[in-house]
Structure formats: C-alpha cells, structure tokens
VOGU-170432 format. One record per residue (C-alpha): residue in one letter; residue number from 1; x, y, z. Coordinates in Angstrom, 3 decimals, m for minus. Each point is the difference from the previous one (the first is absolute). Layout:
! VOGU-170432
- A, NUM, X, Y, Z
...
! end
This chain:
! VOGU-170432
- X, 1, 122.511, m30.065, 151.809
- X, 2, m0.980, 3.780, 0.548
- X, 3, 2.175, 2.382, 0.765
- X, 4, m0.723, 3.003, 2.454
- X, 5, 0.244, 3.545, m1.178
- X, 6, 1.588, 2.638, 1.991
- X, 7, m3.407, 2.098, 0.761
- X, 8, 2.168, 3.197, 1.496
- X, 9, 2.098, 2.265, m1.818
- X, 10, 3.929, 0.303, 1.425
- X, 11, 0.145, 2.572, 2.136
- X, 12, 1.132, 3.516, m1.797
- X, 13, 2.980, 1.850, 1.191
- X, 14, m0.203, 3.418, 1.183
- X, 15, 1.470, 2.373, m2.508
- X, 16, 3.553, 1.473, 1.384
- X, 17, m0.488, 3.890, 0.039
- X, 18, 2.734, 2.369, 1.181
- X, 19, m0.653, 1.146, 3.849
- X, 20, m2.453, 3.287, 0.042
- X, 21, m0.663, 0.034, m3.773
- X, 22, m3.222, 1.266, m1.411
- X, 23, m2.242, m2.556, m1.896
- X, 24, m1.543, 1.325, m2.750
- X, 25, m3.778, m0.997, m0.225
- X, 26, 0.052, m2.515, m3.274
- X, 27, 3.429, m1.686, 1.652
- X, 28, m0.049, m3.098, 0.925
- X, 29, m1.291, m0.587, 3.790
- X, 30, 2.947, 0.011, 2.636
- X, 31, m1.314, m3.534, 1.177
- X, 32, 0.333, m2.368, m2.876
- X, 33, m4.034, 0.008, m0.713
- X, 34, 0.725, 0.561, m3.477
- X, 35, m2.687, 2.613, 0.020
- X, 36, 0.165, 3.572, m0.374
- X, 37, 1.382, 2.549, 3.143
- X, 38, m3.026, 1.739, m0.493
- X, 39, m2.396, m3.321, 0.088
- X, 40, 2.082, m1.188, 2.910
- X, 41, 1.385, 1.768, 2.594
- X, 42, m0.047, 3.509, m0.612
- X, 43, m2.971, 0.887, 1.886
- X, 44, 1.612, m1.654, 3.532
- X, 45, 3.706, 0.989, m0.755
- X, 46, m1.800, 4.027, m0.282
- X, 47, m1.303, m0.299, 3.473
! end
C-alpha cells in the first residue's frame, strides 16, 4: 500500500506585533514567512 505525502507545508501564522510598532530589519517578517523584515516586506510596507 503507499501512502501519500503531504507535498505543502501548513500554512504559517502571521506573527502578532503590537499596533504601530517599528520592525526592526533582522525581525522576523510581520506575515508569518519566516523570513527576514528586510527580505520580505520592508521594501512595500516603506512605500
């Protein structure tokens, strides 16, 4: 019998950050990603 393997990863919760707080640019991403703020999102959360 073969078995299927889940070929997705679960879906990554965004990170809670107090309202209006300033992410610093090795922080985690706002959005879960996992990556870095400044790998992420900080170039379209700056315009």
């Amino acid at each position: 019998k073969v078995e299927s393997k889940k070929l997705t990863e679960p879906a990554r919760k965004p990170v809670n950050a107090a309202v209006g707080a300033k992410l610093g640019r090795n922080d985690p991403c706002w959005c879960g990603s996992g990556k870095k703020y400044k790998n992420c999102h900080m170039q379209s959360d700056n315009r």
